[in-house]
C-alpha positions as CSV (number, residue, x, y, z in Angstrom):
1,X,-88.2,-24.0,-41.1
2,X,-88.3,-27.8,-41.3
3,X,-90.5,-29.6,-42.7
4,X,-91.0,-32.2,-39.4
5,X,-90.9,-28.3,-37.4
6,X,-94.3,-27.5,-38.7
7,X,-92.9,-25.6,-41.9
8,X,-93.9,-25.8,-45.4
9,X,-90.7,-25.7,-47.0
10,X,-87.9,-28.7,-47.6
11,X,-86.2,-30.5,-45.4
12,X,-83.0,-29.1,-46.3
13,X,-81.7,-25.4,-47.1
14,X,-79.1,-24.6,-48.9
15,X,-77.6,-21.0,-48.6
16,X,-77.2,-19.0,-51.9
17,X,-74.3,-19.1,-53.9
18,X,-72.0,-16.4,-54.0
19,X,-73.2,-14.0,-56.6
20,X,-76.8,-14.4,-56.1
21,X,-79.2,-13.4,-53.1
22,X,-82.6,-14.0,-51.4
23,X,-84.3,-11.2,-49.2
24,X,-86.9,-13.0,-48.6
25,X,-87.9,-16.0,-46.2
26,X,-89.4,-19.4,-48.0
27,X,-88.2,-18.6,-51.5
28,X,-87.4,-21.9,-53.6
29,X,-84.2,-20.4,-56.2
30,X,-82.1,-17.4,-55.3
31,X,-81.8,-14.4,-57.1
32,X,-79.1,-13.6,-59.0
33,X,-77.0,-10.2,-58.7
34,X,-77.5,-7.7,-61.2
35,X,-74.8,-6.2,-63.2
36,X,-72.9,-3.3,-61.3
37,X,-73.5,-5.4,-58.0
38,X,-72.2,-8.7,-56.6
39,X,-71.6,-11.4,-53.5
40,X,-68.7,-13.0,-52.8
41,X,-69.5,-15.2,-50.1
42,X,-72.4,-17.4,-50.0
43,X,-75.7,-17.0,-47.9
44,X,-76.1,-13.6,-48.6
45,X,-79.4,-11.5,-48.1
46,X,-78.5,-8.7,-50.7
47,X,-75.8,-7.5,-53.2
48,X,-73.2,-4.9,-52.5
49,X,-72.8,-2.5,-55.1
50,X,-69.6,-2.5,-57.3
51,X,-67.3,0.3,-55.5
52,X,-65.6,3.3,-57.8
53,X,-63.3,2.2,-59.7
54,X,-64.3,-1.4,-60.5
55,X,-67.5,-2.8,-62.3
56,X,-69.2,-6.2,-63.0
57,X,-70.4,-6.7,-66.4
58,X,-72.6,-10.0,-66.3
59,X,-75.3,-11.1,-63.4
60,X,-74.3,-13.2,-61.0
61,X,-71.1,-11.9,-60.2
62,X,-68.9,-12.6,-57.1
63,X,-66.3,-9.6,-57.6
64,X,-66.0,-6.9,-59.4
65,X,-63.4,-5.8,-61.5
66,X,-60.9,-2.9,-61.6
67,X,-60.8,-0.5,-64.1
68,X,-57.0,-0.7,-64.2
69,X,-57.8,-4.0,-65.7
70,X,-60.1,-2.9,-68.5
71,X,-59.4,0.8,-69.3
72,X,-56.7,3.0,-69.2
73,X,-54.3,3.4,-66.3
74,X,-55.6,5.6,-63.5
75,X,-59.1,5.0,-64.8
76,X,-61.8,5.2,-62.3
77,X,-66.0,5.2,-62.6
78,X,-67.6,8.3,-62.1
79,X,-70.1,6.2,-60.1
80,X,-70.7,3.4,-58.0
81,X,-72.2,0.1,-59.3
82,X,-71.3,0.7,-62.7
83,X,-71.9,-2.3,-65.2
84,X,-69.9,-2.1,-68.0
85,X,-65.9,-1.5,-68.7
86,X,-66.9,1.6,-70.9
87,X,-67.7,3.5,-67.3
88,X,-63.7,3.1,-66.7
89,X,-62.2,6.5,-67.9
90,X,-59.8,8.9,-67.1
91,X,-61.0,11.0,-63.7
92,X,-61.4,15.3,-63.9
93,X,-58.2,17.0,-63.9
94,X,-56.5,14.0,-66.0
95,X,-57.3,12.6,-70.3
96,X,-56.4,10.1,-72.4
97,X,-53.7,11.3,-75.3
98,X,-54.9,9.7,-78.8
99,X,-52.7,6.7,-79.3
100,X,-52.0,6.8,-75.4
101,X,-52.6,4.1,-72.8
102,X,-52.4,6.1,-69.3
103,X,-54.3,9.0,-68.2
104,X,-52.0,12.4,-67.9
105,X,-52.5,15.0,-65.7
106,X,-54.2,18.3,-67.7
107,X,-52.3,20.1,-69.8
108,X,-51.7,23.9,-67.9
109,X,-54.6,25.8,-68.6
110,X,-56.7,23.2,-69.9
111,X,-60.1,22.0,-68.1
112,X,-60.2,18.2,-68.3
113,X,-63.6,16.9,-66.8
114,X,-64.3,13.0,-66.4
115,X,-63.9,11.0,-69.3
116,X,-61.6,13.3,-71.2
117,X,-60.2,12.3,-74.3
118,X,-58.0,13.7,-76.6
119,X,-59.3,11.1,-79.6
120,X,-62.7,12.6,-79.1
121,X,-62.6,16.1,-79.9
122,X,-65.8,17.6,-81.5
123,X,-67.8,14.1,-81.3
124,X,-71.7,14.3,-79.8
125,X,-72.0,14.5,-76.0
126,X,-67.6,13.7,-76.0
127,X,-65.8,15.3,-73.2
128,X,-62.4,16.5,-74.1
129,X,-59.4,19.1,-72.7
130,X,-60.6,22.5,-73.4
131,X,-59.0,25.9,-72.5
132,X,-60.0,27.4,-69.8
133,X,-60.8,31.6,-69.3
134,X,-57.5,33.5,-69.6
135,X,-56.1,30.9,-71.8
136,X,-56.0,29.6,-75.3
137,X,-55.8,26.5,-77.4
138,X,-52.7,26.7,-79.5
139,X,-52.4,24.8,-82.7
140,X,-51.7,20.8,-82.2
141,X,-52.7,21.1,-78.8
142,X,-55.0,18.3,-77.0
C-alpha cells in the first residue's frame, strides 16, 4: 500500500524484473531466480522451473536454454529444472558415438539408458551401450 493510504512502505512500487520474484507482500529488493528456474515477464510472484530439455545456468534468468543448443543433437534432461548444460545428453534407447555430434538410435541388441556414451566405456558411475540378454558385444562394437 501507499504510503498517504496508511501503509508503511514507499510511495512507489515497482514490479520485479523478469528473472527475479517476490512471494511476499512489503519486501524492499526482489529475489532472484535460482539456477534451473526462471521469469520472463516481469511482476512475477515465483519462478517456473526450466522444462525437459532446456536448462538455465546462472540466477536470474529469464529463459531457459535448449539442450539442442549446448549438447548433442536430440539431447534432452532427464529432469526438469536442471541447471547446468552437462544435464543435456542423449535420452534411453539413443548414445553418443566417440567423435560424434548427434545422438543415434541403439545399436540392435544393445541397452542404451540416459546419458549413454560410447566415449565413456568402463569410466566410474558412466552409462554406456551394453548388450542386452540373448546378445553379445562383438569386438569394435560401441
Amino acid at each position: 500500500r501507499r504510503a498517504e493510504e496508511g501503509g508503511s512502505g514507499p510511495s512507489d512500487c515497482a514490479p520485479c524484473a523478469p528473472g527475479s520474484y517476490s512471494a511476499l507482500t512489503g519486501r524492499s529488493a526482489c529475489s532472484p531466480c535460482p539456477a534451473g528456474w526462471f521469469t520472463s515477464a516481469a511482476g512475477q510472484l515465483e519462478c517456473s522451473m526450466c522444462p525437459r530439455g532446456t536448462f538455465a545456468s546462472g540466477a536470474a534468468t529469464i529463459a531457459c536454454a535448449a539442450c539442442e543448443d549446448a549438447g548433442p543433437l536430440g539431447s534432452t534432461t532427464e529432469n526438469i529444472a536442471s541447471s547446468n548444460a552437462s544435464a543435456c545428453q542423449c535420452p534411453a534407447g539413443t548414445y553418443l558415438p566417440a567423435d560424434e555430434i548427434s545422438c543415434l538410435p541403439c545399436p540392435e541388441g544393445m541397452f542404451c539408458p540416459f546419458g549413454a556414451q560410447e566415449r565413456r566405456i568402463g569410466a566410474p558411475g558412466a552409462a554406456w551401450p551394453v548388450a542386452r540378454r540373448g546378445f553379445m558385444a562383438r569386438e569394435g562394437a560401441p
